[in-house]
C-alpha positions as a Markdown table, in Angstrom:
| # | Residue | x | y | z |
|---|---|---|---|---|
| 1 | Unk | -118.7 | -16.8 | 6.5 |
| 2 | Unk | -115.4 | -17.3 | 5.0 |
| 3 | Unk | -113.8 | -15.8 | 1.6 |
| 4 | Unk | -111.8 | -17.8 | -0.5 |
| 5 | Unk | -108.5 | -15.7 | -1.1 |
| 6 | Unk | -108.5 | -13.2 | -3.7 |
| 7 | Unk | -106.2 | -14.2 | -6.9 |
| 8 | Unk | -103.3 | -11.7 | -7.3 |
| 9 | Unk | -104.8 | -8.9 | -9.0 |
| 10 | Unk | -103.7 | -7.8 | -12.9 |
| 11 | Unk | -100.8 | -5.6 | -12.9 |
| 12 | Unk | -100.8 | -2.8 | -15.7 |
| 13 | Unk | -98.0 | -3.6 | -18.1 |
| 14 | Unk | -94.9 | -1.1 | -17.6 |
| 15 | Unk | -93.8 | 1.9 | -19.8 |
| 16 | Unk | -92.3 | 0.3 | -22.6 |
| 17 | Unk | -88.7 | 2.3 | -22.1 |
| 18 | Unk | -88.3 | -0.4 | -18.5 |
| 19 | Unk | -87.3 | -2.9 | -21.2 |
| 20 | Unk | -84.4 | -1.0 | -22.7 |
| 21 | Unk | -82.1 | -0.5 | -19.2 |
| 22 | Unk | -80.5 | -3.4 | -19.0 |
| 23 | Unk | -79.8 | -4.4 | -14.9 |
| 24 | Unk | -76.5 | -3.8 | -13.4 |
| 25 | Unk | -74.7 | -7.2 | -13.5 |
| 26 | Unk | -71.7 | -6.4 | -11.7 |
| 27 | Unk | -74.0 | -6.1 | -8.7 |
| 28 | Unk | -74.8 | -9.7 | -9.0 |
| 29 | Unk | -71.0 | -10.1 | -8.4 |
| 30 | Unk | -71.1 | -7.8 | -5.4 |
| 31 | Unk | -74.0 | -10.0 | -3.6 |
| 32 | Unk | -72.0 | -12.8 | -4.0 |
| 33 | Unk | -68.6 | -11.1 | -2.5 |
| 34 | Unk | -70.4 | -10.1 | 0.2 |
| 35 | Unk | -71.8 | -13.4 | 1.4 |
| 36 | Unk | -68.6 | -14.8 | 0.9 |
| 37 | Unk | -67.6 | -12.3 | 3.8 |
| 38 | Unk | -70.4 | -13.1 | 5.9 |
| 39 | Unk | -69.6 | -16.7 | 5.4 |
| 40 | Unk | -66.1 | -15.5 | 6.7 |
| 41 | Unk | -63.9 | -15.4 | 3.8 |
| 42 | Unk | -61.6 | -12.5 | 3.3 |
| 43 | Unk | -62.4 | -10.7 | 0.0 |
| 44 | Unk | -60.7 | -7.7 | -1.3 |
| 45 | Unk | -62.9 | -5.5 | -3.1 |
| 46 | Unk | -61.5 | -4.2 | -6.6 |
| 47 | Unk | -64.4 | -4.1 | -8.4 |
| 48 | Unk | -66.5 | -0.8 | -6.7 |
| 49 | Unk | -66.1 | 2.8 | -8.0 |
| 50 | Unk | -65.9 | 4.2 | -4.9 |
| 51 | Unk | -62.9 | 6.2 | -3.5 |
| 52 | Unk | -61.8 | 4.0 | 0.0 |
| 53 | Unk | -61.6 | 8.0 | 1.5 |
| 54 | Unk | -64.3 | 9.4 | 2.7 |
| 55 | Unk | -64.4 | 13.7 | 3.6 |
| 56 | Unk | -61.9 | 14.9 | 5.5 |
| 57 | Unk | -62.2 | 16.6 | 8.7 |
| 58 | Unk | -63.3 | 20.2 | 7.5 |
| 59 | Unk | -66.2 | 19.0 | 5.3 |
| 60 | Unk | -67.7 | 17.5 | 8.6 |
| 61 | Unk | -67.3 | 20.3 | 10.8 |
| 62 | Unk | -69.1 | 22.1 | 8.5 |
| 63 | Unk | -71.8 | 19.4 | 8.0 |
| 64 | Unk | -72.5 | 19.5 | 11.8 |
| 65 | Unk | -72.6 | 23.1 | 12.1 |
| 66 | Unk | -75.1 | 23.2 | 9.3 |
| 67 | Unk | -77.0 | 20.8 | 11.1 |
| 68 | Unk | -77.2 | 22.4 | 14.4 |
| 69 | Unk | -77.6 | 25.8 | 13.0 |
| 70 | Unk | -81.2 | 23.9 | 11.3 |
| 71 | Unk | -79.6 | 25.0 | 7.9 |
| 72 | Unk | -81.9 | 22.3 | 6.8 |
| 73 | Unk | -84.5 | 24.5 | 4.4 |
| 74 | Unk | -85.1 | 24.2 | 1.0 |
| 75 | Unk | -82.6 | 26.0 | -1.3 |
| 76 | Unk | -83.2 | 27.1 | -4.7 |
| 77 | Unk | -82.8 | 24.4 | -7.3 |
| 78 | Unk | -79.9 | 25.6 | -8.7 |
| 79 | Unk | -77.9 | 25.6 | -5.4 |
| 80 | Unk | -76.8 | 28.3 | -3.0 |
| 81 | Unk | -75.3 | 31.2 | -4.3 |
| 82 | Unk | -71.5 | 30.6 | -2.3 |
| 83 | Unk | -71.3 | 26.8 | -3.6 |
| 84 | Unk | -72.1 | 28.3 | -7.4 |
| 85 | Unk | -69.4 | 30.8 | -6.6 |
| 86 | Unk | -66.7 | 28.5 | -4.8 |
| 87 | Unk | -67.1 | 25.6 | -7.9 |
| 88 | Unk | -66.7 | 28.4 | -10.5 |
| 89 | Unk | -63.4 | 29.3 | -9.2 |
| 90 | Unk | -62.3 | 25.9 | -9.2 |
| 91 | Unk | -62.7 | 25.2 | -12.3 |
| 92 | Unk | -60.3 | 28.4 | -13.0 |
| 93 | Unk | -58.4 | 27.4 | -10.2 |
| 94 | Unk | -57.6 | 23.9 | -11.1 |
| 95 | Unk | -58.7 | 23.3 | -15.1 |
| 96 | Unk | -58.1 | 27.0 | -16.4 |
| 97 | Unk | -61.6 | 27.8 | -17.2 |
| 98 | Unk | -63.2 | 31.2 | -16.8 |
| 99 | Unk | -66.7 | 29.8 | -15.7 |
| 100 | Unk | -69.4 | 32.7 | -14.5 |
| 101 | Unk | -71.1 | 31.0 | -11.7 |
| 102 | Unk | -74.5 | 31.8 | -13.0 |
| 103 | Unk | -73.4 | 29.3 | -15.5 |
| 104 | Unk | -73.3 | 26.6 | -12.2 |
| 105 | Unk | -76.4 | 24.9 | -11.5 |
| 106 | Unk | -76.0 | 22.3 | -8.5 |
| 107 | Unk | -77.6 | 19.1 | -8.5 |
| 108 | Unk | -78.4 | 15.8 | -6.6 |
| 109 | Unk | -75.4 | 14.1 | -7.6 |
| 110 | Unk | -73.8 | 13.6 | -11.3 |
| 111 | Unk | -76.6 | 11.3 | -11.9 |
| 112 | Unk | -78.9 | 13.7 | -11.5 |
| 113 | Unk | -76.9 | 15.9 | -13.4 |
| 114 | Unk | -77.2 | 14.1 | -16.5 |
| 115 | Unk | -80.6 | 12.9 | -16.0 |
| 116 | Unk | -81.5 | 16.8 | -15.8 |
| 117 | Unk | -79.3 | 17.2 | -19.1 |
| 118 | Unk | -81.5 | 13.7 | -21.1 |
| 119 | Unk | -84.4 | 15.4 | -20.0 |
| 120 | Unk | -83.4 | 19.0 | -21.4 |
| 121 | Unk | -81.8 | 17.6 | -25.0 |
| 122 | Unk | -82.9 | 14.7 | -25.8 |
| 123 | Unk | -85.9 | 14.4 | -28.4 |
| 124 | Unk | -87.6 | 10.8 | -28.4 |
| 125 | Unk | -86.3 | 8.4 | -30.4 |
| 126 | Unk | -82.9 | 10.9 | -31.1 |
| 127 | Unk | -79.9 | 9.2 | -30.8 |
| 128 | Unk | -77.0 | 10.3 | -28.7 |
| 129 | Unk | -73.1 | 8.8 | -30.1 |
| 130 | Unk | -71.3 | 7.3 | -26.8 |
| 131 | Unk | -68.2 | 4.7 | -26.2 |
| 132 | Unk | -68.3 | 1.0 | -26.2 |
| 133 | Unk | -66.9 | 0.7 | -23.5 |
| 134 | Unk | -68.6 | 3.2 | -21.3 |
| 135 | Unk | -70.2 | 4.0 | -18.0 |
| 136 | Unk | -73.6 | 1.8 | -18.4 |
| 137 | Unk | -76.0 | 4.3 | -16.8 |
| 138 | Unk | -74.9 | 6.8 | -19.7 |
| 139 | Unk | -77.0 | 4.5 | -22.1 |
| 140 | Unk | -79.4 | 4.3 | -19.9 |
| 141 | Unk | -79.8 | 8.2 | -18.6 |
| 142 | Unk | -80.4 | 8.5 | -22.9 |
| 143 | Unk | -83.2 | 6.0 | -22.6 |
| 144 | Unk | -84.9 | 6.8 | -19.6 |
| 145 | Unk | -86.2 | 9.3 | -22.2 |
| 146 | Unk | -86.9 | 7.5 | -25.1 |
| 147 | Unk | -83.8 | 8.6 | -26.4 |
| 148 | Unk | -81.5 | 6.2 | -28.4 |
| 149 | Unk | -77.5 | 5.2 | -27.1 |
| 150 | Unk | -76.0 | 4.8 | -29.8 |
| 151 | Unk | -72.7 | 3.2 | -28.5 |
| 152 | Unk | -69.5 | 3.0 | -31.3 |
| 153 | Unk | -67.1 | 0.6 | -30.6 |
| 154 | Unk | -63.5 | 1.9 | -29.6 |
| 155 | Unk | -60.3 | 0.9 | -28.7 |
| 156 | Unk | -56.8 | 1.6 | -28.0 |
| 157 | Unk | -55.6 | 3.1 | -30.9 |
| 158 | Unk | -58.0 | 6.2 | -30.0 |
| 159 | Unk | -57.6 | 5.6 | -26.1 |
| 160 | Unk | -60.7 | 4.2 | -25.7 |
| 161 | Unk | -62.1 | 7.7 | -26.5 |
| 162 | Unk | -64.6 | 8.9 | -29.3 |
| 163 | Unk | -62.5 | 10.9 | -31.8 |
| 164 | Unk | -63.9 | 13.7 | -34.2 |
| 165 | Unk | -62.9 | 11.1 | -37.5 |
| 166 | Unk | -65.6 | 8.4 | -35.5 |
| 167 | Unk | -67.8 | 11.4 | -34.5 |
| 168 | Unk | -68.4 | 12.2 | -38.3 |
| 169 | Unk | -68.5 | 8.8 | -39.5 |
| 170 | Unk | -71.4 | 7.8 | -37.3 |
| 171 | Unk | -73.3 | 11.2 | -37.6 |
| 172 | Unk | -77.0 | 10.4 | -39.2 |
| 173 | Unk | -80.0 | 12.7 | -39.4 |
| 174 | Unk | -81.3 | 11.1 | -36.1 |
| 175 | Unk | -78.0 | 11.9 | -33.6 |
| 176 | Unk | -79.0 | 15.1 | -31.7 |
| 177 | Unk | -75.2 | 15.1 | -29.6 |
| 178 | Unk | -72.5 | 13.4 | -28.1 |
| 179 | Unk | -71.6 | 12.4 | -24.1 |
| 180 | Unk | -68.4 | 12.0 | -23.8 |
| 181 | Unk | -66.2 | 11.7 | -20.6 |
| 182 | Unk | -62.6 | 11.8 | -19.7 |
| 183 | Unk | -61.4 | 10.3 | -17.8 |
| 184 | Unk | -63.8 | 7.4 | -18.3 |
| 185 | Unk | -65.1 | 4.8 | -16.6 |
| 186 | Unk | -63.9 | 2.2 | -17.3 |
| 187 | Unk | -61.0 | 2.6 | -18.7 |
| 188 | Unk | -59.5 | 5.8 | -17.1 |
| 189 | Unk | -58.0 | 7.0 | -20.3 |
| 190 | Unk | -58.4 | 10.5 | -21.1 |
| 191 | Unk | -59.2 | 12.3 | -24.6 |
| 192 | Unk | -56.3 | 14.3 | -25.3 |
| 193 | Unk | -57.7 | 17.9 | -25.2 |
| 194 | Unk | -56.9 | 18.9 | -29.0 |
| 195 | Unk | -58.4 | 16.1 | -30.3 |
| 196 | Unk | -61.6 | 17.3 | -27.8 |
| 197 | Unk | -61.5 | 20.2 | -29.1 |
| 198 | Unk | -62.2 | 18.6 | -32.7 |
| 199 | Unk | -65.1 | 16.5 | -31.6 |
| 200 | Unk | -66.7 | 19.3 | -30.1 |
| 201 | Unk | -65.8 | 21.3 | -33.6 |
| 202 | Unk | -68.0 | 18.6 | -35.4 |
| 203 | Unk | -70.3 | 18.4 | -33.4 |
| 204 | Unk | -71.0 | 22.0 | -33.2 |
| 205 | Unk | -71.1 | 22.2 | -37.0 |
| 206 | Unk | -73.5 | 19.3 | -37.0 |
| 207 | Unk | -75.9 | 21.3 | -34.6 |
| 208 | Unk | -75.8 | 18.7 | -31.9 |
| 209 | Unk | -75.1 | 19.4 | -28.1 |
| 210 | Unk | -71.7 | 17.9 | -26.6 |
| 211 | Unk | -72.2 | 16.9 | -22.7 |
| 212 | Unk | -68.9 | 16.0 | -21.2 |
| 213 | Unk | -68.7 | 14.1 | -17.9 |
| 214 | Unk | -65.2 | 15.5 | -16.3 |
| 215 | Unk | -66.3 | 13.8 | -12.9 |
| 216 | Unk | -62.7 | 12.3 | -12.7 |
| 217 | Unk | -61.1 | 15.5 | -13.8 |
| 218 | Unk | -59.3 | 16.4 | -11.0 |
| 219 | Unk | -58.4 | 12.8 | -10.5 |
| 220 | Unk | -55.6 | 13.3 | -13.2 |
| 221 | Unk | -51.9 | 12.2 | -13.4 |
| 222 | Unk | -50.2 | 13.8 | -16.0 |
| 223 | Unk | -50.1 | 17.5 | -17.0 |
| 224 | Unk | -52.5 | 19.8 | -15.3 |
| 225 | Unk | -55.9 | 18.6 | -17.2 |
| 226 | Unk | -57.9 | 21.2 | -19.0 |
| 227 | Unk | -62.2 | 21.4 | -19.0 |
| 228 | Unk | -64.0 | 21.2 | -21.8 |
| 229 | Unk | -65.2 | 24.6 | -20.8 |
| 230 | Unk | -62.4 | 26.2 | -22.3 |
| 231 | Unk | -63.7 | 25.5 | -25.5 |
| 232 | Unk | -66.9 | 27.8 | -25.5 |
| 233 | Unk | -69.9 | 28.4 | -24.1 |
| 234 | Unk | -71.8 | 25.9 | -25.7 |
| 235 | Unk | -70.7 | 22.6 | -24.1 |
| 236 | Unk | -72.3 | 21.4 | -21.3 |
| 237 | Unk | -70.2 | 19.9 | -18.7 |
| 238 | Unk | -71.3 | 17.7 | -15.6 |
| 239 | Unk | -69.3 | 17.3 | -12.2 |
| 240 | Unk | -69.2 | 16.1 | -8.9 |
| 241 | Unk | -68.2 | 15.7 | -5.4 |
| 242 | Unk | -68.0 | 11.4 | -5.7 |
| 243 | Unk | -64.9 | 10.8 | -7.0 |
| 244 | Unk | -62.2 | 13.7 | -6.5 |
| 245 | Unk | -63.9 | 14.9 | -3.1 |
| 246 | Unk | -65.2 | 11.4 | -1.5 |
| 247 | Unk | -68.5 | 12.1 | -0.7 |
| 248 | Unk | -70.4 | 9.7 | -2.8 |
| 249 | Unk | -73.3 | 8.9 | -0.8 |
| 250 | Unk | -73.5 | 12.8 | -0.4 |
| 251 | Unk | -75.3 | 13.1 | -3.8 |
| 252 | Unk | -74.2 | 16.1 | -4.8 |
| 253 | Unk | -73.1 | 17.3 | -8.7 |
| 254 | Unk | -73.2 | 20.1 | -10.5 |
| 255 | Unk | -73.7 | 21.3 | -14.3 |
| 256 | Unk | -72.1 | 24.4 | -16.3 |
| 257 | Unk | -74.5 | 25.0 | -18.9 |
| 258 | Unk | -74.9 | 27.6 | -21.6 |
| 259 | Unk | -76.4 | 30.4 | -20.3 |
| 260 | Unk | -79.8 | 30.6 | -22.1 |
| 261 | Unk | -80.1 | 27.0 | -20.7 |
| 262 | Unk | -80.2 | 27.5 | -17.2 |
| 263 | Unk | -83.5 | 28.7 | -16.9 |
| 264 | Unk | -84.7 | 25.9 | -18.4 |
| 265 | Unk | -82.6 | 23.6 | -16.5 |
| 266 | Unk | -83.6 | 25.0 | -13.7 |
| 267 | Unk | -87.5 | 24.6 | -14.3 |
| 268 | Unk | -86.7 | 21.0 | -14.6 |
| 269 | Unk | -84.8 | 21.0 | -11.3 |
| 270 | Unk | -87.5 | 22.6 | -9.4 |
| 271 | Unk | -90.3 | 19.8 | -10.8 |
| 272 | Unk | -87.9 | 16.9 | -10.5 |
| 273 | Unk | -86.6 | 17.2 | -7.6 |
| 274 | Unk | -87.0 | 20.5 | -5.9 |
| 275 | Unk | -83.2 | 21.5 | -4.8 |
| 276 | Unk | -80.0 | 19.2 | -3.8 |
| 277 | Unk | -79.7 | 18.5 | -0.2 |
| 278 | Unk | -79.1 | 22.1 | 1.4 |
| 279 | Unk | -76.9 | 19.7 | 4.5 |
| 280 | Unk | -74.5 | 18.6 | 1.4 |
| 281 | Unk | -74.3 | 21.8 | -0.2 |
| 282 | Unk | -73.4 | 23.5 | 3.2 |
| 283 | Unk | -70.5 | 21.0 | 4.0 |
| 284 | Unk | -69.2 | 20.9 | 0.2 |
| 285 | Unk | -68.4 | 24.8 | 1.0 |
| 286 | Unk | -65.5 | 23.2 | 3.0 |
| 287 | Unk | -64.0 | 21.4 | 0.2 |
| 288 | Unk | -62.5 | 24.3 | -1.1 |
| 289 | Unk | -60.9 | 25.3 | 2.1 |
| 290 | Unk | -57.0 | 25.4 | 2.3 |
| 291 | Unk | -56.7 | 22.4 | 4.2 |
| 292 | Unk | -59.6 | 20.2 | 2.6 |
| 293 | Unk | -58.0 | 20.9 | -0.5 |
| 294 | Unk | -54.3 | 20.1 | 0.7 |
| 295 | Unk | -55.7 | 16.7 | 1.6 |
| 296 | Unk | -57.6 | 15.7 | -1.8 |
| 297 | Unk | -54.8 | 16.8 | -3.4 |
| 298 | Unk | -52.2 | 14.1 | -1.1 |
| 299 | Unk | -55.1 | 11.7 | -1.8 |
| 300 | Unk | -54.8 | 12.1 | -5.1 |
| 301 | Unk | -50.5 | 11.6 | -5.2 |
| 302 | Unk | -51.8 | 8.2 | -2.8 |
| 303 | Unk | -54.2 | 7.1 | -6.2 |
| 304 | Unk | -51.3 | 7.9 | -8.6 |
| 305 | Unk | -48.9 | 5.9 | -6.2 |
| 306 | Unk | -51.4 | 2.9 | -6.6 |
| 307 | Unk | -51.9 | 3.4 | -10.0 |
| 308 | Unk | -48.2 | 2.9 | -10.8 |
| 309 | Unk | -47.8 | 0.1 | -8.7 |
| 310 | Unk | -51.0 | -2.1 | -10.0 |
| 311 | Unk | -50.3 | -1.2 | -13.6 |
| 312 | Unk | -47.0 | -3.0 | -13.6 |
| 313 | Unk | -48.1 | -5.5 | -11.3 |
| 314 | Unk | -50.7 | -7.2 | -13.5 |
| 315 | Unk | -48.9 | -6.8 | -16.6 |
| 316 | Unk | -46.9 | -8.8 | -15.3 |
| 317 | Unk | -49.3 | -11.7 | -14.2 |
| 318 | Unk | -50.3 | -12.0 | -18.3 |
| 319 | Unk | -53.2 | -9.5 | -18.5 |
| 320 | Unk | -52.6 | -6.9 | -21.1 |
| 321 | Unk | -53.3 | -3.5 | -19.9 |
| 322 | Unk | -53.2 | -1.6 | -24.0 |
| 323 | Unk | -53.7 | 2.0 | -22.4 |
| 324 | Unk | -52.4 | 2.9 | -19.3 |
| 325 | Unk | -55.1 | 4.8 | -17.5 |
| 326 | Unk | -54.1 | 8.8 | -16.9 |
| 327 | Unk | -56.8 | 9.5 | -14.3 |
| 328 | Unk | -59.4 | 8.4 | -12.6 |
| 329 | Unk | -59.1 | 4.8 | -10.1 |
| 330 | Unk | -59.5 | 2.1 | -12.8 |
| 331 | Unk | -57.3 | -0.6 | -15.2 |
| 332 | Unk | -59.0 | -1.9 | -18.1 |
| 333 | Unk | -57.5 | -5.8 | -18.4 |
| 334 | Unk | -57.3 | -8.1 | -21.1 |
| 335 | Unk | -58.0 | -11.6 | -19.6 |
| 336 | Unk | -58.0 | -13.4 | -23.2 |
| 337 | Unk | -54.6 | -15.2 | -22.5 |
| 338 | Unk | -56.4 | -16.7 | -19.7 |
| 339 | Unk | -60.1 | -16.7 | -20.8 |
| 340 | Unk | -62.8 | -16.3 | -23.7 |
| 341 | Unk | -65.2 | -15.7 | -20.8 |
| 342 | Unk | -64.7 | -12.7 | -18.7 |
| 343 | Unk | -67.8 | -12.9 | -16.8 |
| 344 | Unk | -67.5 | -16.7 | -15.6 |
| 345 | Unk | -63.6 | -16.0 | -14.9 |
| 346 | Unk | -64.6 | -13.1 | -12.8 |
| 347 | Unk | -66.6 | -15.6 | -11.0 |
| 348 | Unk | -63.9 | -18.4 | -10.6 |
| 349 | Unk | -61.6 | -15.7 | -9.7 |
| 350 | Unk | -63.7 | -14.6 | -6.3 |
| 351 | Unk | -64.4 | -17.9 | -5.3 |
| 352 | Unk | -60.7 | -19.4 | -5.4 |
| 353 | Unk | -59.1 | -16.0 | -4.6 |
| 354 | Unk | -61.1 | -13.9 | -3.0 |
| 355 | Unk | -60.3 | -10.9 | -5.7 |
| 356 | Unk | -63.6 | -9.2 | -6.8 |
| 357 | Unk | -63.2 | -7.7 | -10.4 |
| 358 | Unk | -65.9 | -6.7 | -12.6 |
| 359 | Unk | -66.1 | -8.3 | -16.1 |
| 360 | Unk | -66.7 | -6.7 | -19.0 |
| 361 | Unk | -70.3 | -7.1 | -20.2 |
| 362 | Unk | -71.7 | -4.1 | -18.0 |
| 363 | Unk | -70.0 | -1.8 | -20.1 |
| 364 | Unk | -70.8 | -2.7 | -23.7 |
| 365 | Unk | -71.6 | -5.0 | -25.9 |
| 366 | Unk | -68.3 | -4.7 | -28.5 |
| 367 | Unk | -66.0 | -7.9 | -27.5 |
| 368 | Unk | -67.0 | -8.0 | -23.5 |
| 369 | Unk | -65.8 | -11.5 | -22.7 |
| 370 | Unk | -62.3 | -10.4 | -22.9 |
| 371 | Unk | -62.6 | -7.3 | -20.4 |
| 372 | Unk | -62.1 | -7.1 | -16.9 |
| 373 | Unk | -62.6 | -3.6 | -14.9 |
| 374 | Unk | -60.0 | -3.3 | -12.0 |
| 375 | Unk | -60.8 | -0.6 | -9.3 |
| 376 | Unk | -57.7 | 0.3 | -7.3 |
| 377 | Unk | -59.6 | 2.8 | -4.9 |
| 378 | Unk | -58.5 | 0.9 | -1.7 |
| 379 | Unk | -55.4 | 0.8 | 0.3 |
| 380 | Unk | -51.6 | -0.5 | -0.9 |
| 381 | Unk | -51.3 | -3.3 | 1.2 |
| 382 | Unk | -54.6 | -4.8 | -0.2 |
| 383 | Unk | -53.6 | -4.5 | -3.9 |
| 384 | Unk | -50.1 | -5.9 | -2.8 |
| 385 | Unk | -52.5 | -9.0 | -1.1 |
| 386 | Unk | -54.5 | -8.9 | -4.4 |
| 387 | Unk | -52.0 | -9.4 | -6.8 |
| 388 | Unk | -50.2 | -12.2 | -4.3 |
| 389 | Unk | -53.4 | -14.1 | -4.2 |
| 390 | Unk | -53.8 | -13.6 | -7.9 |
| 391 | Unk | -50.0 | -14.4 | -8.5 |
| 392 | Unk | -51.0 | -17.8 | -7.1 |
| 393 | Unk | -53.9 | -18.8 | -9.2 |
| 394 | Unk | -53.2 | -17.8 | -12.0 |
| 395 | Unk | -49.3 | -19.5 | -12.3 |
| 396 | Unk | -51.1 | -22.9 | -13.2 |
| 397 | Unk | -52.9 | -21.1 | -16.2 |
| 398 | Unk | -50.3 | -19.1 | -17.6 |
């Protein structure tokens, strides 16, 4: 006997929030740097927000004795006790904030972090006020729970930054808070810290939260940065051990919440997804060691070293940089002497050069084709390579 085969069965239709997350087009770009590689061309890689570092040296050792010691368990969901403790301090420490580490709840990574906050605060169909440019997952954290990004254009005259004038201005009956961070991706531009404090003024007198992403805090160039968390109780901030502490595929964050939140944070953590990896947790105690934190801290005079170099550099190739970045590992370029397209520029750029840079339209939606996101998380010699190479193409165009 014989069966004819079955047709391909009816798929349910998905949740109807899958439509509003856009994808991730810059990963288009990636795919195609990387078969460029594995067709053997030499690409150098600007475009990632990754630190080229990885942990030092003590934050292993402590990985592998956590490992052989079987310190593998569960943990509680909001972390163990001496992590709590040891990222406390450091905010003191490094951002003169007096944070009681019952405040600290640990988490899988910044993203979850902020996925744990959406969850918490935001009310369907609430909107939450947010920069245009901005991280793109931001937007998308909001809707995962059916909340609305509202995104308000911004530029240089307020660093790329929401300030309190904009907050009020867009506040309607439906915003429930703000997310705001500094330094930002993708501009790494800062919001001066009195003009933070008035945001988080009007917001407060509005009701709303205020969640600020300081995950590029300690990646700062200029004056010894200040947290949010010096200006009360009430604002919730997210970190983590990505950017300032290289350990990005180590998904590990934290949040500082209000302290009649954490209970209810925690709830969420437990259901979600049960406790951060207790391996992680175990080596992150090592950041904060004398020598770990010696290291970050040269690391972070090497990204300030790049930083002044590249800033210069493609300023003077044409592309207008408005804002110097203050922290963080990223240049936001203006490309519109050369192009009214960023995306298919970005494109011709890889394939001629061998340059990855990420165009603008991942990160909003106000004037995109004339952005470009530069990442200088990789060595000296390969941004002096990068802007050679660019040097060259773009002479004919200039």
């Amino acid at each position: 006997m014989t069966f004819a085969p079955a047709s391909p069965p009816t798929l349910p239709a998905l949740a109807a929030r899958n439509a509003r997350i856009a994808p991730f087009h810059v990963m288009e770009l990636v795919k195609h740097a990387d078969a460029l590689e594995r067709a053997g061309r030499s690409v150098i890689h600007l475009s990632i927000g990754e630190p080229d570092f990885t942990a030092p040296a003590p934050v292993l050792d402590a990985l592998a004795r956590a490992a052989r010691a079987g310190d593998t368990g569960y943990t509680s969901a909001l972390g163990i006790d001496a992590l709590r403790r040891a990222i406390a301090r450091w905010h003191g420490d490094e951002f003169g904030a007096d944070v009681d580490p019952q405040r600290v709840l640990v988490t899988a990574g910044a993203s979850g972090a902020l996925l744990l906050a959406c969850a918490a605060l935001v009310h369907p169909g609430a909107a939450v006020l947010m920069t245009d440019p901005g991280y793109p997952c931001n937007r998308h954290f909001v809707a995962a729970f059916d909340g609305v990004p509202r995104a308000l254009p911004v530029g240089p005259a307020t660093r790329f930054q929401l300030d309190a004038a904009t907050v009020r201005a867009h506040w309607a009956d439906d915003v429930r808070g703000v997310l705001l961070a500094s330094p930002s991706n993708p501009t790494g531009t800062s919001l001066p810290f009195d003009e933070l404090a008035r945001v988080v003024d009007a917001v407060r007198e509005r009701g709303g939260f205020t969640i600020v992403d300081e995950i590029y805090l300690g990646l700062s160039y200029g004056a010894r940065p200040r947290s949010a968390l010096s200006l009360g109780a009430d604002v919730v901030v997210v970190g983590s051990f990505s950017k300032f502490f290289h350990m990005t595929g180590w998904r590990l964050g934290w949040l500082v919440l209000p302290p009649a939140w954490v209970d209810a944070f925690e709830k969420l953590a437990q259901n979600l997804y049960i406790c951060p990896s207790a391996l992680a947790q175990r080596a992150a105690l090592a950041c904060f060691e004398p020598e770990a934190m010696a290291e970050y801290r040269a690391r972070r005079d090497e990204f300030r070293a790049r930083r002044d170099y590249i800033v210069p550099a493609v300023r003077e190739l044409g592309f207008d940089v408005p804002v110097a970045p203050d922290g963080a590992f990223y240049v936001w370029l203006d490309a519109s002497r050369f192009t009214d397209d960023s995306d298919r520029f970005a494109i011709e750029l890889l394939e001629a050069t061998g340059v990855a840079l990420v165009p603008g339209k991942d990160f909003g939606a106000h004037d995109p084709q004339r952005w470009l996101r530069l990442s200088y998380a990789t060595s000296m010699a390969q941004l002096h390579e990068a802007v050679q190479r660019l040097r060259g193409w773009l002479r004919p165009r200039g």
